[in-house]
N, C-alpha and C positions, 0 to 999 in steps of 0.2 A: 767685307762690309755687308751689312742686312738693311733690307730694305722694308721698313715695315706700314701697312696700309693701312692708316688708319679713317677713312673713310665705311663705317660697317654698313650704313642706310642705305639700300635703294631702292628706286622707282621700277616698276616693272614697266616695260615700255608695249611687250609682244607677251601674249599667254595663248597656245594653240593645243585641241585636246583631239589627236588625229584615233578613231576608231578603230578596228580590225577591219573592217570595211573600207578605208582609207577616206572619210569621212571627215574633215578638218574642223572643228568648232569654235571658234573664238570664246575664250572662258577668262582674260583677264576683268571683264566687270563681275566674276565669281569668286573674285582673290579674294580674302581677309589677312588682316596681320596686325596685331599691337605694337609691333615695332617698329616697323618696313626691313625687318631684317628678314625674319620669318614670313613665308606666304604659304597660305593653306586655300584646299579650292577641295569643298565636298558638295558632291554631284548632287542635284535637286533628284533621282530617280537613281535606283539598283543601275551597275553599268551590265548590258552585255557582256560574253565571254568572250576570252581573246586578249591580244598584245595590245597595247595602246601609247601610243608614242603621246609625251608632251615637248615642247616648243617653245621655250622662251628667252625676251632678250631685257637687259636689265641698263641702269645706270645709275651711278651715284653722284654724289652730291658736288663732285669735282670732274664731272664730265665726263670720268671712266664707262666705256660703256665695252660690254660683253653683248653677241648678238645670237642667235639661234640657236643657243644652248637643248641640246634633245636628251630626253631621260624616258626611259621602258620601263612599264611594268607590267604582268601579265593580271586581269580577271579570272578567276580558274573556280570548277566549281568547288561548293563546300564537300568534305567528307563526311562520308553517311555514318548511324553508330551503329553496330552489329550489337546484337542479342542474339549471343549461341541458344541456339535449340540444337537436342537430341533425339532421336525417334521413338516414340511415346508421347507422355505426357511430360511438360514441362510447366512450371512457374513461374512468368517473368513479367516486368516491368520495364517501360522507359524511363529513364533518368532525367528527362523536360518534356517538353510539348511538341508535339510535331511540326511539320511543316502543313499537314494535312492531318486531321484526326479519323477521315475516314478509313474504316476499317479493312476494306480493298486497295486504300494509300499505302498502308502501313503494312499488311501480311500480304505479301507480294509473292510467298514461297503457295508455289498452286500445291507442294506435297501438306500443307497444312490443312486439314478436314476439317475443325472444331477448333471455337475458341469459345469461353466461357469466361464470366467474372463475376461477383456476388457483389449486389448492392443493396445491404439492409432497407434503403427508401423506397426500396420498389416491392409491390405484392410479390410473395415467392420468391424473393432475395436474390434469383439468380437471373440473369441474361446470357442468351447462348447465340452464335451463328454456327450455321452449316453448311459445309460448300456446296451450293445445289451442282444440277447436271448440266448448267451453264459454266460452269468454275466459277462461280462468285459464291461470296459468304453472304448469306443473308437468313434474318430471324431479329430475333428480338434485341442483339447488340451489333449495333451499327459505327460504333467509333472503338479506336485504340487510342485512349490516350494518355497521360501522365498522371491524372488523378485516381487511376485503380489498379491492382497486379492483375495478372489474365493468366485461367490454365489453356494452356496451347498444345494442342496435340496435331502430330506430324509423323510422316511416312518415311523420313531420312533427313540428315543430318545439316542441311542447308539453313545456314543462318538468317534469321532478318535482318535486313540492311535499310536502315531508318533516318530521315530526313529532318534532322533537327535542326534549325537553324540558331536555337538559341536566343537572348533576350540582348535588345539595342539599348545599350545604354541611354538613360533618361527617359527611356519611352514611357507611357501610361501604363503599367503593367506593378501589378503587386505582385511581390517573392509570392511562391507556390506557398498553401496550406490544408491539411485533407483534414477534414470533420470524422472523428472519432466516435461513433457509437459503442452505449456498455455494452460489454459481448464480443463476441465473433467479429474479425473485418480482415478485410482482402486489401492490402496496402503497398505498393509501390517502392524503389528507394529512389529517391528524387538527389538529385544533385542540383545544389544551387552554382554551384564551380562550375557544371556541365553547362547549366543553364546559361550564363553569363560570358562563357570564356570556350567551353569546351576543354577545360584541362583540370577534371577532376579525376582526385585518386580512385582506387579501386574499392576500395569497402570500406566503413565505417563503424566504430563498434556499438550495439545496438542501444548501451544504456544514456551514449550521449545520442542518437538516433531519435530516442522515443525519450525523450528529455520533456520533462511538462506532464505523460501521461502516465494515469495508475492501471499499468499493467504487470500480467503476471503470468502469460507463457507468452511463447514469439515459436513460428513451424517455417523451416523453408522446405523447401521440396527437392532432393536426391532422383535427378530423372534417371540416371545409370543404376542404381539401387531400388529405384522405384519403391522410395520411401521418404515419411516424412524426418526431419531432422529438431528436434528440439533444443531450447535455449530458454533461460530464465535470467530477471533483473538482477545482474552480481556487482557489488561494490568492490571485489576483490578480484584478483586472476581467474580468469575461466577456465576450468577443469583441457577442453579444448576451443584456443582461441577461432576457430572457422567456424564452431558452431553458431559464435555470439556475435558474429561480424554479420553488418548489413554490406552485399555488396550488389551494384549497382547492377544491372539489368536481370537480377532476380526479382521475385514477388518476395509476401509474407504476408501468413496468419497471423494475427497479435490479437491476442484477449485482454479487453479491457474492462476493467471494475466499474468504470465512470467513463461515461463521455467526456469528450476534450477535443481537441487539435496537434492535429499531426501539423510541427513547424520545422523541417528538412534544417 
């Protein structure tokens, strides 16, 4: 014979939120729930790192009560995203926005000497740093971040290792979009996947990439070859599909006939 309980609603009686510190919080006036089945409790502030025991004791509506019920789960940090670099010159972009844009944030490898990037709005189109005799980069580009590609030149083969955190759901935050100048531009591959979730694929193919803009050549850059690579807008199979693939933490030249917007 089965005994079945149909009682599903309860009260929460005890909610305790013990830190990695051993630090005990009372968080049942933190609870929500539209049913009183389900209870959800989101921290008013980022929690520290570490184990965090919760604590609680419950009853329903026929007096059943369960008492100090304990469940773990760890805070652990996020994982950074690497952008291989090779030594030379390389071409890359971040796929979101950093956790920091500053440019000592973000190129952390001291064998990197020179970063550069071209921005038609500025006299001279170009922005460079250079590692002075302090190891810092400084000059005329002072941020890394998601809205330009960068040439990166480096002394060996150490990747960056880059702090994205990615976008919180419902926050004030518009999807990324980069303003297209006719002509020449230095352009990124952005992931919105990355941005939002951290679980986008690897490359994209360029004609749904630059979807919107009237362009008519697209260069990435072969740092082992130490050559540029070309790709043009094909409605059909590409002659070689890696030519025409955007893939994420590379840069790209793209020539355009007409200003517009770059919408990832």
């Amino acid at each position: 014979m089965s005994i079945t309980d149909n009682y599903k609603t309860v009260t929460v009686t005890k909610a305790t939120l013990t830190d990695p510190a051993g630090t005990a919080t009372d968080i049942s006036a933190s609870l929500t729930t539209s049913d009183s089945i389900v209870y959800t409790y989101l921290p008013g502030a980022d929690l520290a790192l570490g184990e965090y025991t919760v604590t609680a004791s419950m009853k329903d509506v026929a007096g059943n009560e369960t008492k100090d019920k304990t469940s773990k789960f760890t805070v652990a940090a996020r994982a950074k995203k690497t952008i291989p670099l090779a030594p030379g010159w390389n071409l890359v972009s971040l796929p979101a926005e950093p956790a920091s844009s500053a440019i000592n944030d973000v190129v952390t490898v001291a064998d990197v000497t020179t970063v550069l990037t071209y921005d038609p709005s500025v006299p001279g189109g170009w922005l460079t740093a250079v590692r002075d005799d302090e190891g810092t980069l400084s000059g005329t580009l002072s941020t890394f971040d998601a809205s330009r590609a960068y040439w990166v030149y480096t002394k060996s083969d150490l990747d960056l290792s880059v702090d994205i955190p990615g976008m919180s759901i419902g926050a004030a935050v518009l999807p990324p979009s980069i303003p297209i100048v006719k002509g020449w531009n230095l352009v990124p591959a952005l992931s919105l996947a990355s941005a939002f979730t951290g679980a986008a694929g690897t490359e994209l193919d360029s004609d749904r990439y630059f979807t919107g803009l009237t362009w008519t050549r697209g260069y990435r850059y072969d740092t082992t070859a130490e050559a540029m690579v070309g790709f043009v807008p094909t409605s059909g199979t590409l002659t070689d599909p890696g030519d025409g693939q955007i893939k994420y933490g590379l840069g790209y030249w793209v020539y355009a006939r007409a200003a517009g917007t770059l919408v990832p």
